[in-house]
C-alpha positions in Angstrom: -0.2 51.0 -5.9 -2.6 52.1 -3.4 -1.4 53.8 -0.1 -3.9 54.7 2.7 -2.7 58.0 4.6 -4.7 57.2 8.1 -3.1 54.0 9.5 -5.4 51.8 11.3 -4.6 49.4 14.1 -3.3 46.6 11.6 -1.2 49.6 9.7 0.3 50.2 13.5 1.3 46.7 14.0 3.4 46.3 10.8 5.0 49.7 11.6 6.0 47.8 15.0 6.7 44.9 13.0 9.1 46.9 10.1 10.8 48.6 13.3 11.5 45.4 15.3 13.4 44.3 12.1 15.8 47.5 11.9 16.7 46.8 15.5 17.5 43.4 14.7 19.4 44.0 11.0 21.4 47.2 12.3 22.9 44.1 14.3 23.4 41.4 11.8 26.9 41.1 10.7 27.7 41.2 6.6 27.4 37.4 6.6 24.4 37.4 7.7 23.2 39.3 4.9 23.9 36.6 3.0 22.5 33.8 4.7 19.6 31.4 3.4 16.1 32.5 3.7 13.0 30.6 4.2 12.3 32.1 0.5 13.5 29.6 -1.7 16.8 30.6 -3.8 17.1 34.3 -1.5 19.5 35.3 1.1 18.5 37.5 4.0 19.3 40.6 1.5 17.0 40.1 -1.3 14.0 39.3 0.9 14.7 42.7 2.5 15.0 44.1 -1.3 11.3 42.4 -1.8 9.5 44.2 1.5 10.9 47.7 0.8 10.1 47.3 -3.1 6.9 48.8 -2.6 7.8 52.0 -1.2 10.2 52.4 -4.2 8.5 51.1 -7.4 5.6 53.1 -9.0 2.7 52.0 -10.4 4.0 52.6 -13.9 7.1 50.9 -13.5 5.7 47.7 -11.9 3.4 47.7 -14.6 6.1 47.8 -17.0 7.9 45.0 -15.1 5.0 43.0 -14.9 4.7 42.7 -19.0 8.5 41.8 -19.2 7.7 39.0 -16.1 4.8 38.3 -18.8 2.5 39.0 -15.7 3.9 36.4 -13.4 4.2 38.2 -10.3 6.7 35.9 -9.1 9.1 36.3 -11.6 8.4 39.6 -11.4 9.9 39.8 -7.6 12.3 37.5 -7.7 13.7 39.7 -11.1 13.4 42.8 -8.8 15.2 41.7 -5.7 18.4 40.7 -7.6 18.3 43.5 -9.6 18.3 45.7 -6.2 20.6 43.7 -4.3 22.9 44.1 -7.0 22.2 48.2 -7.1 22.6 48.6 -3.7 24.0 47.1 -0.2 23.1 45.7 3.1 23.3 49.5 4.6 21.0 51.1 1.9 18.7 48.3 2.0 18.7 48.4 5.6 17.8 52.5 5.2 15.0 51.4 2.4 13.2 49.8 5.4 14.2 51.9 8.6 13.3 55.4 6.3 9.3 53.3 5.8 8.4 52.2 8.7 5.4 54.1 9.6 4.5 54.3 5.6 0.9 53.0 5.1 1.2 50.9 2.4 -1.4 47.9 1.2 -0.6 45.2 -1.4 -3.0 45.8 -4.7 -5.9 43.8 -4.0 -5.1 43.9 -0.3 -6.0 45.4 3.1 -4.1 46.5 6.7 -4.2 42.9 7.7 -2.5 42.0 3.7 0.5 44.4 4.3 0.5 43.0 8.1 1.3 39.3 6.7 3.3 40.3 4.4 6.0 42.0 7.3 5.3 39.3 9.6 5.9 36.4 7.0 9.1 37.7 5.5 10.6 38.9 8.9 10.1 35.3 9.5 11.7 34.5 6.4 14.5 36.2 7.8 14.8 35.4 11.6 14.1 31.9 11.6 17.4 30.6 10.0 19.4 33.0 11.6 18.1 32.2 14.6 16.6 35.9 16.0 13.6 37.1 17.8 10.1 35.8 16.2 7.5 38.8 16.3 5.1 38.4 19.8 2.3 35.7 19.8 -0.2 38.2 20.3 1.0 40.0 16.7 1.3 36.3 15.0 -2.3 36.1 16.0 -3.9 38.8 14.6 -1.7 37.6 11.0 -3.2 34.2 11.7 -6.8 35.3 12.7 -6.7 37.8 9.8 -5.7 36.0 7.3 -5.0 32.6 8.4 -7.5 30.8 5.7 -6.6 33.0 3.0 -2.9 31.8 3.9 -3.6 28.5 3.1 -5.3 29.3 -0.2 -2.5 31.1 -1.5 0.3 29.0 -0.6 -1.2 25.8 -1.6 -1.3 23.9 1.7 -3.3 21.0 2.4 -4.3 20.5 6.0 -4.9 16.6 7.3 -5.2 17.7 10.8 -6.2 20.8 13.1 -2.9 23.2 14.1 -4.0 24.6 17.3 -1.2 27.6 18.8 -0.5 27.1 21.8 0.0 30.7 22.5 -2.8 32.7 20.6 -6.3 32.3 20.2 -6.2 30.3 16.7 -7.0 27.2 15.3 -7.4 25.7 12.0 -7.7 22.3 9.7 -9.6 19.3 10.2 -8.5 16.3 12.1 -6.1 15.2 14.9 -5.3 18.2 16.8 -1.7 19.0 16.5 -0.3 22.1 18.9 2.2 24.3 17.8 3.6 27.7 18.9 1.7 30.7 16.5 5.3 31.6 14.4 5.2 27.5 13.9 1.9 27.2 12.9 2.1 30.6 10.3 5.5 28.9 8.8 3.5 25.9 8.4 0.4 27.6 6.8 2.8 29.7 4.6 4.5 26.5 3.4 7.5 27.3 4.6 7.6 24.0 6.8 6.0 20.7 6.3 3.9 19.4 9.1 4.3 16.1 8.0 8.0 15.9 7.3 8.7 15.8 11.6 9.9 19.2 11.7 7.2 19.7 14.8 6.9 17.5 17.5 3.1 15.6 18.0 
């Protein structure tokens, strides 16, 4: 796992990112711990589990997990995060992220603006069904300009029509133009909402 010591602007805005997210979890109630994620079959703890995983696992032992996932990262991560969430509770989990947030870490095979989507994304995971604070436009942007394309790759979305945010310099797709706020058009591009299904008004 590769950690860069200097951080560099993108490094910054996930350490504001990871720190926004301690001020809103010290709040969240037990229950909410518990709640449904945007990640399919977690509650709120386990996708905390996932983004702190990195600062905890070393490259031998997610190696070794890997070959008993049969090198499906997925499986992989979703073994991980209920092992943990069975190990430990809301308040260590909370600590997991609150004692990492200015750690400089990148996802292998991945940049700043990697590690940047990866906070922004899952603290969406988490906020939007409880209802919290989304990250600032300006942040979204720089997730969506960054890595906006390579979003849609990896998630396996198929545009019909151009999302255009409303409140960041972005755009992307072909077609009708459809406008969206930024954290509506990243859920969208991260499949974590259907643009077709009505969930956004035209």
């Amino acid at each position: 796992m590769f950690r860069q010591p200097d951080p560099t602007p993108l490094d910054r805005e996930a350490f504001a990112e990871r720190s926004r997210l301690v001020g809103l979890l010290e709040e969240l109630p037990e229950s909410g711990w518990d709640a449904r994620s945007l990640c399919e079959g977690w509650r709120v703890r386990e996708v905390v589990a996932h983004m702190t995983m990195p600062y905890r696992t070393t490259p031998l032992a997610m190696l070794s997990g890997l070959a008993r996932a049969r090198f499906s990262f997925d499986r992989f991560a979703n073994a991980a995060a209920r092992r943990d969430t069975a190990e430990h509770d809301s308040s260590h989990l909370l600590r997991f992220l609150a004692d990492n947030i200015t750690t400089v870490w990148h996802p292998p095979g991945g940049g700043d603006d990697a590690a940047l989507s990866h906070d922004v994304i899952h603290g969406l995971d988490i906020t939007e069904p409880l209802g919290l604070p989304a990250p600032p436009p300006e942040r979204i942007g720089l997730v969506l300009r960054h890595g906006g394309e390579r979003a849609l790759a990896h998630f396996g979305v198929a545009l019909d029509r151009t999302l255009v945010a409303s409140d960041t310099d972005f755009s992307i797709g072909h077609g009708a133009p459809l406008e969206l706020a930024s954290k509506d058009l990243l859920l969208a591009i991260s499949n974590r909402r259907t643009v077709d299904a009505g969930q956004f008004d035209d």
